[in-house]
C-alpha positions as CSV (number, residue, x, y, z in Angstrom):
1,X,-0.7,-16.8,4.7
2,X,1.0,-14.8,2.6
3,X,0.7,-15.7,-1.4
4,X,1.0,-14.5,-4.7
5,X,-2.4,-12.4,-6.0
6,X,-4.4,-14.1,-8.4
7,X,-6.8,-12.8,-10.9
8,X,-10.3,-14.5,-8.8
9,X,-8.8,-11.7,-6.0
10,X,-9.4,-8.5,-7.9
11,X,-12.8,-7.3,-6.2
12,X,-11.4,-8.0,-2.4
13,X,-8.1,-6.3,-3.5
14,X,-10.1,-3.6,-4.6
15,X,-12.5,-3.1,-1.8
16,X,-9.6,-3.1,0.6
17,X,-7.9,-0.6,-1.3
18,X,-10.5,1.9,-1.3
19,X,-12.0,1.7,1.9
20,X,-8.0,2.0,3.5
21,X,-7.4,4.8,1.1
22,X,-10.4,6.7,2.1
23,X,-9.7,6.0,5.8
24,X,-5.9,6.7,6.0
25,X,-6.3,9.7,3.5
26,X,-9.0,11.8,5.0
27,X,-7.6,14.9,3.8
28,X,-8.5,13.4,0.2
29,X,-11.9,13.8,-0.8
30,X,-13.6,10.1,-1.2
31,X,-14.5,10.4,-4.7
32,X,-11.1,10.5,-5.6
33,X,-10.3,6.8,-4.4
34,X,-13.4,6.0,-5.9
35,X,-12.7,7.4,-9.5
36,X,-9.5,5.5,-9.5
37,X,-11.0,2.1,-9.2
38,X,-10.8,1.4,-13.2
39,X,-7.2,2.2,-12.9
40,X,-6.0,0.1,-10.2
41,X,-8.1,-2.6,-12.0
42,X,-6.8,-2.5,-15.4
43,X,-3.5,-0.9,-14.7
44,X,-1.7,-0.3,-11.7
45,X,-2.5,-4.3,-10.1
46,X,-1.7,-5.9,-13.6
47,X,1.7,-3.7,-13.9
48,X,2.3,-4.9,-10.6
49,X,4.0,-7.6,-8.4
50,X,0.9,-8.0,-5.9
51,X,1.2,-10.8,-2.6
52,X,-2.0,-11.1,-0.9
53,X,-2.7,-11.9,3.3
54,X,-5.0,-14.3,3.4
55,X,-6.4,-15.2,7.0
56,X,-9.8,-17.0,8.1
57,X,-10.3,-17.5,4.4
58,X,-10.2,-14.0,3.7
59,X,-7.9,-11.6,2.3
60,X,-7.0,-9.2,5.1
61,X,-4.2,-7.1,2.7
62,X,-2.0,-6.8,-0.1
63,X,1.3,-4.7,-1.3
64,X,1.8,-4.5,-4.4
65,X,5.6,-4.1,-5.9
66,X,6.9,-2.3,-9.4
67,X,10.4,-2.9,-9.6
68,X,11.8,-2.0,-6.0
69,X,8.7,0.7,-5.8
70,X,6.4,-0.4,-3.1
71,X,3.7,1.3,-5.1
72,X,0.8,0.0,-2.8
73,X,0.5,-1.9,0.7
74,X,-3.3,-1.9,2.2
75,X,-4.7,-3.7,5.1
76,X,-7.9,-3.9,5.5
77,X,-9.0,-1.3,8.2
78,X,-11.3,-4.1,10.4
79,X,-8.3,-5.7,10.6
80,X,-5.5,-3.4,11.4
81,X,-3.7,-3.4,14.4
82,X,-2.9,-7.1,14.7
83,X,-0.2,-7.4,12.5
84,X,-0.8,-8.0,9.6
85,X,0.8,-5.0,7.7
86,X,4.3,-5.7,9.6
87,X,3.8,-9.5,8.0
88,X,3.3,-8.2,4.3
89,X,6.0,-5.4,4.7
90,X,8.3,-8.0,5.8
91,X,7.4,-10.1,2.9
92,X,8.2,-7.4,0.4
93,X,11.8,-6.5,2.7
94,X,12.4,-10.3,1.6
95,X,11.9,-10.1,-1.9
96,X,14.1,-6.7,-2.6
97,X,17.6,-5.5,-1.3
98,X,15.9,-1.7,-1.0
99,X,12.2,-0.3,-1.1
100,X,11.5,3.1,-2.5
101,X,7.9,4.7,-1.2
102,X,6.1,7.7,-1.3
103,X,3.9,8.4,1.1
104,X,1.5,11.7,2.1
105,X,2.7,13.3,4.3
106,X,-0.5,14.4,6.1
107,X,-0.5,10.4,6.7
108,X,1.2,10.2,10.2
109,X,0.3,6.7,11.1
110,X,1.7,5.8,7.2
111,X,4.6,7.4,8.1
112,X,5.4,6.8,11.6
113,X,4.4,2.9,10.4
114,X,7.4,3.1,7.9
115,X,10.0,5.2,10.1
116,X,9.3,2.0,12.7
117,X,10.1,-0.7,9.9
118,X,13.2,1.1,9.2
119,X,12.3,3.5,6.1
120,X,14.6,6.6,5.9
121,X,13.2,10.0,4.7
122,X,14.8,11.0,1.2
123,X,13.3,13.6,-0.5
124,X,9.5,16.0,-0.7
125,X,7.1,16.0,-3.8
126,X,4.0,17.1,-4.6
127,X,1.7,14.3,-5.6
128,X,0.4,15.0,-9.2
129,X,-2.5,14.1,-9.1
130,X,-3.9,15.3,-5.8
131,X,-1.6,18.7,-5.1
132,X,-0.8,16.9,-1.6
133,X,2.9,16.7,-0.4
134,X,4.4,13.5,-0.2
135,X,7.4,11.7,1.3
136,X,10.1,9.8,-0.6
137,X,11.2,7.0,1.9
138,X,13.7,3.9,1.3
139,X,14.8,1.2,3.2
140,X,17.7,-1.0,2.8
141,X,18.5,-4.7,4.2
């Protein structure tokens, strides 16, 4: 089940969030993710539209929209590979006529995961914050 976030979520949210970033980012040194906590707490998941996937009365993973920026989507990696990321990227296709990403691209599953859901490569950056390259992508219905 797919539903809107609520506030009782925030420490699931959170754990997903860095133990995916640490595991699909490997290239990124742990205590980053982990010095960002605060942030995604009291800024980035408040600024947000964030949808949850709840399953076995658990949440599994969660994207997280700003404006038609899919600025997060995180499943939790004990339960990757059955799904559930294609269910909450199709959730957020519903609820926006484009998506605009970014995405490292040292991240090949990230990447290859998005080229397969119909993501289109715009444009190369370098990733303030960590020096890393990253991908633009965008999809369209």
């Amino acid at each position: 089940m797919i539903r809107e976030y609520r506030q009782a979520d925030i420490d699931q949210v959170l754990a997903i969030w860095l133990t995916a970033s640490i595991e699909a980012h490997n290239f990124i040194e742990p205590q980053f993710w982990k010095s960002k906590v605060s942030e995604m707490r009291d800024v980035y998941i408040p600024a947000s539209e964030t949808f949850v996937l709840e399953y076995e009365k658990k949440i599994n993973g969660f994207y997280s929209l700003h404006g038609n920026t899919l600025a997060a989507i995180f499943v939790a990696p004990e339960s990757q590979g059955k799904g559930m990321g294609t269910a909450l990227l199709d959730d957020a296709k519903n609820r926006r006529d484009s998506l605009r990403l970014s995405v490292y691209k040292e991240n090949v599953p990230g990447l290859n995961f998005y080229e397969k859901h119909g993501f289109i490569f715009l444009d190369e950056q370098v990733d303030e914050h960590t020096g890393h390259p990253e991908l633009i992508m965008e999809y369209h219905s």
